[in-house]
N, C-alpha and C positions, 0 to 999 in steps of 0.2 A: 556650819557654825558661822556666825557672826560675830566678826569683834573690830573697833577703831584701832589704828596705827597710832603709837604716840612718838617712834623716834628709827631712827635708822641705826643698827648694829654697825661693827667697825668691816660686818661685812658685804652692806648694802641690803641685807635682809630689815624690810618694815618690821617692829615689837609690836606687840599688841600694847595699848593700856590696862591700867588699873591691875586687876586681877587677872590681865592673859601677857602679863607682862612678859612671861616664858613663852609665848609664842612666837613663832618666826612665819614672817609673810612676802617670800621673795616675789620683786617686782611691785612694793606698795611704797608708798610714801606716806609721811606724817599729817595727820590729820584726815586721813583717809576713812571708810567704812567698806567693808570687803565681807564677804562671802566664799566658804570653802570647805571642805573635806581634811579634820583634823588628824596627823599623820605623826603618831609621838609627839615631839614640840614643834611642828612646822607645817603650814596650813596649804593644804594641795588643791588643785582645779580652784584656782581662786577668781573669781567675780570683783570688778568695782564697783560700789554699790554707789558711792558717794565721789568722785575723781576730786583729789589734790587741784588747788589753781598752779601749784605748780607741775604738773604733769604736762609732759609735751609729747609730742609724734616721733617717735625714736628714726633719727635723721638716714639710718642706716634700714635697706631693703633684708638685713639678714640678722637683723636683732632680736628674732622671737627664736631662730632655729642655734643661732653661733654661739657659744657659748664665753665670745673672747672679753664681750662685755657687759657690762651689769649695770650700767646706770645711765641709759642711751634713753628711758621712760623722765627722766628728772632734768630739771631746766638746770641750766648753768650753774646759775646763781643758786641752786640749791645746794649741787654737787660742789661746789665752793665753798661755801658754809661749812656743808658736813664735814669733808676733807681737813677742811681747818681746824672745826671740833676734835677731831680725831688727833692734830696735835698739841691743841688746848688740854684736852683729855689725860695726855701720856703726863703733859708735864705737870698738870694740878696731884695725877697721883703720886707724883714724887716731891710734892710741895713745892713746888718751882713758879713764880709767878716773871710775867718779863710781857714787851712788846710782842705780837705777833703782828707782822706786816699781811698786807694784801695779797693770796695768793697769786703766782704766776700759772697761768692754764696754756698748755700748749694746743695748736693751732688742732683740727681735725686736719687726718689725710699728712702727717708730719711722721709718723713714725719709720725711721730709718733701719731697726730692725724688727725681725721677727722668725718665731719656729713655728713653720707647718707640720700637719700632721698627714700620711695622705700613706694609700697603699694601690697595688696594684688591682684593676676588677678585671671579668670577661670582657666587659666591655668597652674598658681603656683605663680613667685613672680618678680615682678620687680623692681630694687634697683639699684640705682646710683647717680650721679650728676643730677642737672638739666640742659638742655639747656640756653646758655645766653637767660636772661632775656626770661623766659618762667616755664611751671607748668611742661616741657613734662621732664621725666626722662630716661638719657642716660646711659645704661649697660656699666661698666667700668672694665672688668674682666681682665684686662691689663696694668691696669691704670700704667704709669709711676713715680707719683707723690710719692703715699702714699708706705711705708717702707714695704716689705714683708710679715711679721708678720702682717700686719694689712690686706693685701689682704687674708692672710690664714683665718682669722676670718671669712671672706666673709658667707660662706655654714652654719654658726652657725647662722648669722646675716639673712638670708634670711628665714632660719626653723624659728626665732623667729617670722619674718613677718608671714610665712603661719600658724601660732597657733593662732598670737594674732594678726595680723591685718586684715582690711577691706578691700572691694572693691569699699568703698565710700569714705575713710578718707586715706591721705598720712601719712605715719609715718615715724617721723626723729630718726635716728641709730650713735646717736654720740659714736665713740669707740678711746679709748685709747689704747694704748701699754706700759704697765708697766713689772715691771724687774718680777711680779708673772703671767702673764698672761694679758688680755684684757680686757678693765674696757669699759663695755658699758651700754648705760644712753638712755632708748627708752620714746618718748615722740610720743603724736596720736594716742595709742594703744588702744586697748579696754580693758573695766576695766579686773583687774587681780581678780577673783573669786578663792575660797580653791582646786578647779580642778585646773585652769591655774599656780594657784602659784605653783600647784604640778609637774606641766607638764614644766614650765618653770625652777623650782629648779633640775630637768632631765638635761636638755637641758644644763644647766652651767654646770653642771658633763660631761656629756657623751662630749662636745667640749671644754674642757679644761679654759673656763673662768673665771676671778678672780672672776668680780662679775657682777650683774644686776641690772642696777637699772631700775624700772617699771613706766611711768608716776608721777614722782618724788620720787617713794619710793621704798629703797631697797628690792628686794623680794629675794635675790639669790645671796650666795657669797659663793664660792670654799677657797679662801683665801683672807687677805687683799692685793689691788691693791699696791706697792709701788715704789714709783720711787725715784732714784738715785739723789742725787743734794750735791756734794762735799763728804764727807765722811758720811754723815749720809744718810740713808733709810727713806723716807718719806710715809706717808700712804696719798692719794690720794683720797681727797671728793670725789663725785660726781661731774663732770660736772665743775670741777676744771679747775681753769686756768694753763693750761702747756706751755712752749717753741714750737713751731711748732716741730722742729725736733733738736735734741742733736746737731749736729754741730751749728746748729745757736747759741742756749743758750751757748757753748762751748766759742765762738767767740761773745757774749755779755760780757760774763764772764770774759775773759780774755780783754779787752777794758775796765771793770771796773776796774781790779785788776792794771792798769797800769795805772787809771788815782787815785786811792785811795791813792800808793803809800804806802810808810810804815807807814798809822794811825793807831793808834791803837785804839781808840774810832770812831766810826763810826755806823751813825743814819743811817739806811734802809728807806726812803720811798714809799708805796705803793708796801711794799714789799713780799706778795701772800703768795707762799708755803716756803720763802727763797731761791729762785734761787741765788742770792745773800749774804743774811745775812748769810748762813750756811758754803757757800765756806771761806768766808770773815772770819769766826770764829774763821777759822785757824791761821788767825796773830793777829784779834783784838776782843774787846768787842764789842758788836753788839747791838743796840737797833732797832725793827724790830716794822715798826706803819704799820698798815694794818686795812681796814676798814669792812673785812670782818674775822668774829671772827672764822670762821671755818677752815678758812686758816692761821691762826697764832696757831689752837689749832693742828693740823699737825705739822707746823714747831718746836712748841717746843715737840709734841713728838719727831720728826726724831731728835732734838738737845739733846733730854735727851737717846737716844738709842745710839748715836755716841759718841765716843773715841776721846778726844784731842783737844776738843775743847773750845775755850776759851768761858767768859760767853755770852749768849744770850737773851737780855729782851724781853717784848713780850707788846703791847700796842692795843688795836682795839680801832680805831678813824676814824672819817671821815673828811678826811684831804682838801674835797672839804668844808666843811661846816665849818670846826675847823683847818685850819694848825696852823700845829706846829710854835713860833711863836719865835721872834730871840733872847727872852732870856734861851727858852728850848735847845738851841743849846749849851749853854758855856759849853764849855770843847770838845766838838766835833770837831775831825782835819779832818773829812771829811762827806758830804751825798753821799748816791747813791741815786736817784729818778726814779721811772718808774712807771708812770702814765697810765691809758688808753689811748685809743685815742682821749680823751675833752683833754689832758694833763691835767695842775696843775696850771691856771691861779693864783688860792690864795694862793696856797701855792708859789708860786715863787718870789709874792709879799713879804711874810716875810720871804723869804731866801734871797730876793735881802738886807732887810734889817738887815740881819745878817752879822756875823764876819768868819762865816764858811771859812777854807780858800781853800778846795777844794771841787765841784762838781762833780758828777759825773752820765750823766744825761741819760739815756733809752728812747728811743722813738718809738710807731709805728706807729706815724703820724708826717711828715717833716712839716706840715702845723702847726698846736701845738706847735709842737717844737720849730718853729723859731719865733713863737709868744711871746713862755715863755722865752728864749733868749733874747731876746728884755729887757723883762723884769728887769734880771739878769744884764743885758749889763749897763741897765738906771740905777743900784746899784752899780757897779763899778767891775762888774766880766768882766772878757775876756776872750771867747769862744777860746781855742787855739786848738782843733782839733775835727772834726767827723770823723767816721767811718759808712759809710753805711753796713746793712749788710743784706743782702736778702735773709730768712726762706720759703717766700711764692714764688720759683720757677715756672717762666712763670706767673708770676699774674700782677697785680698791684700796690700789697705792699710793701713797703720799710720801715725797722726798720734802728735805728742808735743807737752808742753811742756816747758821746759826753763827753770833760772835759773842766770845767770851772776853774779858780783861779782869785783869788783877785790881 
């Protein structure tokens, strides 16, 4: 079958035109002519008949077999565009019109974490991504994506597989990059026995790693893991929520700090390890609600470790089930919000019907987003700018910030 490409899907799948508009043709681009083997709605053994001028050499040696990225065939400025669309998209279907600023695209070779996949073979260890949509896992020893320091870990990450894992069970290798070393969190392993935990408390010594955590429990720590966020040193759960890679959080950060303005009281919600609350400290009081108690006990260590900074409260709530509610706001000149990706349906309900007079809103779902917008909108806020900003290079995903005022 033959058919032209006329637009990219929200998931990098080429559509066909006209009447193959239900086609799907991964790996094409718009305005393409392609050739393939129709498979339900999705065109297999695909041929370019016609190549895109925007189609480039996918900069990565493991882009045909890895399945971690998807859009490594598409020039920059493509993959820019589209991303953007995709938040122009969310917010036209909720009738939302406003600025969309210039995406921020983070660097290649930037990303600070990531989860391996990898099991034990006869003949030593295999570790990597998995193929789209498949169990088979693709050797990445080139990867483009993930930040150096986290490919050097690799040779510590693979001896951990050949100790402690199987040849029947996969085991996932989530590893961080913190400012002490490499905070890695193994889940699928087999249990940790007084040998293993002996053999593996080695292993953190002799490859330089912070720490280990073993099927949910620390066995093995060099030093505490800590990361960096505005002037204070944070110490780093397990299996914690971090920014993809430093320039995106950099370029959220600065998107917050310019839509805060000069408040000086300012409620944080859903706000983690203080990616925000702690930068923010620097001009204002900070009250930081976080539903998860392990991560606010971090943030106020790394705020009581740090110099100069104003005060920070600290609250664990679950702002899905209890938002905070628009008389807890008086005296607050501004929120920041960064939700998961359900965003903050109820809470946005009692910030639409708050006095807050600015917003300041985190997203890494555009769908979410312009749902809770809505929301906002129907209270008498007006969405005056986004910012897209893209962490998760060649992917799918699209984070934004966003300010609201009254």
């Amino acid at each position: 079958m033959r058919l032209t490409i006329a637009r990219l899907g929200h998931r990098g799948d080429g559509i066909g035109a006209g009447d193959s508009g239900g086609i799907y043709a991964p790996g094409t681009l718009p305005g393409e002519e392609v050739e393939g083997e129709l498979q339900g709605d999705t065109l297999t053994g695909i041929r370019i008949v016609t190549p895109s001028a925007a189609r480039v050499k996918p900069p990565c040696a493991h882009a045909r077999s890895c399945g971690g990225c998807l859009m490594q065939h598409a020039s920059d400025a493509t993959v820019a565009e589209w991303k953007t669309a995709i938040v122009k998209g969310a917010l036209d279907g909720q009738g939302i019109a406003t600025e969309i600023r210039p995406i921020v695209t983070s660097a290649a070779r930037s990303r600070r974490r990531a989860t391996l996949a990898a099991r034990r073979t006869k003949g030593g260890v295999l570790m990597g991504f998995h193929l789209r949509a498949s169990d088979t896992i693709a050797p990445v020893p080139n990867c483009q994506l993930l930040h150096p320091e986290l490919i050097a870990t690799f040779p510590a990450l693979e001896a951990l597989v050949k100790i402690g894992g199987s040849r029947t069970a996969e085991m996932s290798l989530a590893v961080t990059r913190t400012l002490t070393g490499a905070d890695v969190v193994v889940s699928g392993a087999k249990e940790a026995d007084a040998a293993l935990q002996l053999d593996l408390a080695r292993l953190v010594e002799a490859h330089g790693l912070a720490r280990l955590t073993w099927n949910g429990e620390a066995v093995a720590q060099r030093t505490p893991p800590l990361v960096k966020i505005g002037a204070a040193r944070v110490p780093l759960p397990p299996a914690a929520f971090l920014q993809a890679t430093e320039e995106g959080e950099a370029a959220l950060l600065a998107a917050v700090r310019e839509a805060v303005g000069p408040a000086r009281k300012i409620t944080d919600l859903f706000s983690g390890l203080g990616t925000f609350s702690l930068p923010l400290a620097q001009q204002a009081e900070v009250h930081a609600v976080e539903g998860d108690a392990k991560l606010l006990t971090a943030l106020d260590k790394g705020f009581r470790m740090a110099e100069g900074l104003k005060k920070v409260t600290t609250e664990t709530r679950d702002l899905f089930r209890r938002p905070l509610e628009p008389d807890e706001f008086k005296g607050v000149e501004a929120v920041v919000i960064d939700p998961p990706r359900a965003g903050a349906e109820a809470q946005s309900l009692t910030l639409a019907g708050s006095k807050v007079p600015v917003i300041a809103a985190v997203s890494c779902n555009p769908i979410t987003f312009a749902r809770d917008a809505r929301i906002l909108a129907e209270g008498g806020y007006k969405l005056q700018w986004v910012r897209p900003i893209d962490q998760f290079r060649w992917s799918n995903h699209v984070e934004l910030a966003a300010l609201f005022t009254l």
